[in-house]
C-alpha positions as CSV (number, residue, x, y, z in Angstrom):
1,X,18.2,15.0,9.6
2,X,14.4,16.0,8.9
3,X,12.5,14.6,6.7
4,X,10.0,16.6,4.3
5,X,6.5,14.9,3.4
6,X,5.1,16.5,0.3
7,X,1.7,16.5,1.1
8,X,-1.7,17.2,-1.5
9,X,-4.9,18.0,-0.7
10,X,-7.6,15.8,-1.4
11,X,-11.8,16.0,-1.0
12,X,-13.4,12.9,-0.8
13,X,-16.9,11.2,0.5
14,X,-16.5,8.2,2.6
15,X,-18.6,5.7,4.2
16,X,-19.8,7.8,7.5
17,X,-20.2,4.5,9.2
18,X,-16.8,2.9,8.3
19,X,-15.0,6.3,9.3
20,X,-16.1,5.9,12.3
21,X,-15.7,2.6,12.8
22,X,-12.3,3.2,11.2
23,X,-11.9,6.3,14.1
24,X,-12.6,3.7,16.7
25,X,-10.9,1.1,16.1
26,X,-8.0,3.0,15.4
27,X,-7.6,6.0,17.7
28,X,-7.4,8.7,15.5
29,X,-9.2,11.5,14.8
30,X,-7.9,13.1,11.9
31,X,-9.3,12.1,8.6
32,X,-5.8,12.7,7.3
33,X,-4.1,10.3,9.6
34,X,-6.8,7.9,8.8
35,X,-6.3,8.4,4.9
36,X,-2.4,8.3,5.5
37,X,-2.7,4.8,7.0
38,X,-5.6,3.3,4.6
39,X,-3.4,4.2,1.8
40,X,-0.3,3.0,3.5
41,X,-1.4,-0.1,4.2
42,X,-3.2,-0.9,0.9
43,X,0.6,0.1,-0.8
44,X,1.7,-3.1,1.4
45,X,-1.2,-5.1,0.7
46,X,-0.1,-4.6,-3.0
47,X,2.9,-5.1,-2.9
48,X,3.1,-8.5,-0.5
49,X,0.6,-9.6,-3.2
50,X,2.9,-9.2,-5.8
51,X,6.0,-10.6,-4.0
52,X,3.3,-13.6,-3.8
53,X,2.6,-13.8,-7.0
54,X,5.7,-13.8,-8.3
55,X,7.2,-16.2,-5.7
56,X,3.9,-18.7,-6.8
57,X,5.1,-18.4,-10.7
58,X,8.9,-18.7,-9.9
59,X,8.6,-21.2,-6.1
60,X,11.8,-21.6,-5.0
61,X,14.0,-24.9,-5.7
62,X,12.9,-24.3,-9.0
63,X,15.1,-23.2,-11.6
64,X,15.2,-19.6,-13.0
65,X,17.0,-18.9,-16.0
66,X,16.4,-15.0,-15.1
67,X,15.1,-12.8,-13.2
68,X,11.4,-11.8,-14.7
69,X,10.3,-9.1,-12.9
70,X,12.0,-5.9,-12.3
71,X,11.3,-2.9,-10.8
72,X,9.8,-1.1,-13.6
73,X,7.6,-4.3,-14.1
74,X,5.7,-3.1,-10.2
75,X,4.8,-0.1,-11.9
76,X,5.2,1.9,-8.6
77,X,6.0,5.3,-10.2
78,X,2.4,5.8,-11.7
């Protein structure tokens, strides 16, 4: 099965420095790539934060009488 990436086309102005720090450390080239992985990894950053914060208001052994956050509460569609 292939998969199809919807792509859009951005223009931004970066750092030059920290692109090409970011190019070094990383290996790649493409500013895409780079992009693709920056935002990638800021999604995860997000959402492990979340997780965190809800496991910090609701630690576990502690009673929940429901389940506060739901999927619409992450806000990920916007």
């Amino acid at each position: 099965m292939t998969s199809v990436v919807t792509r859009e086309k951005i223009s931004a102005t970066v750092d030059r420095e920290v692109l090409t720090r970011a190019r070094a450390l990383t290996g790649l080239t493409s500013i895409s790539a780079l992009l693709d992985k920056a935002l990638a990894m800021t999604v995860a950053a997000e959402l492990e934060a979340r997780w965190h914060a809800g496991y910090d208001a609701n630690p576990a052994g502690r009673p929940v009488d429901s389940v506060t956050a739901t999927y619409p509460d992450l806000e990920l569609d916007s």
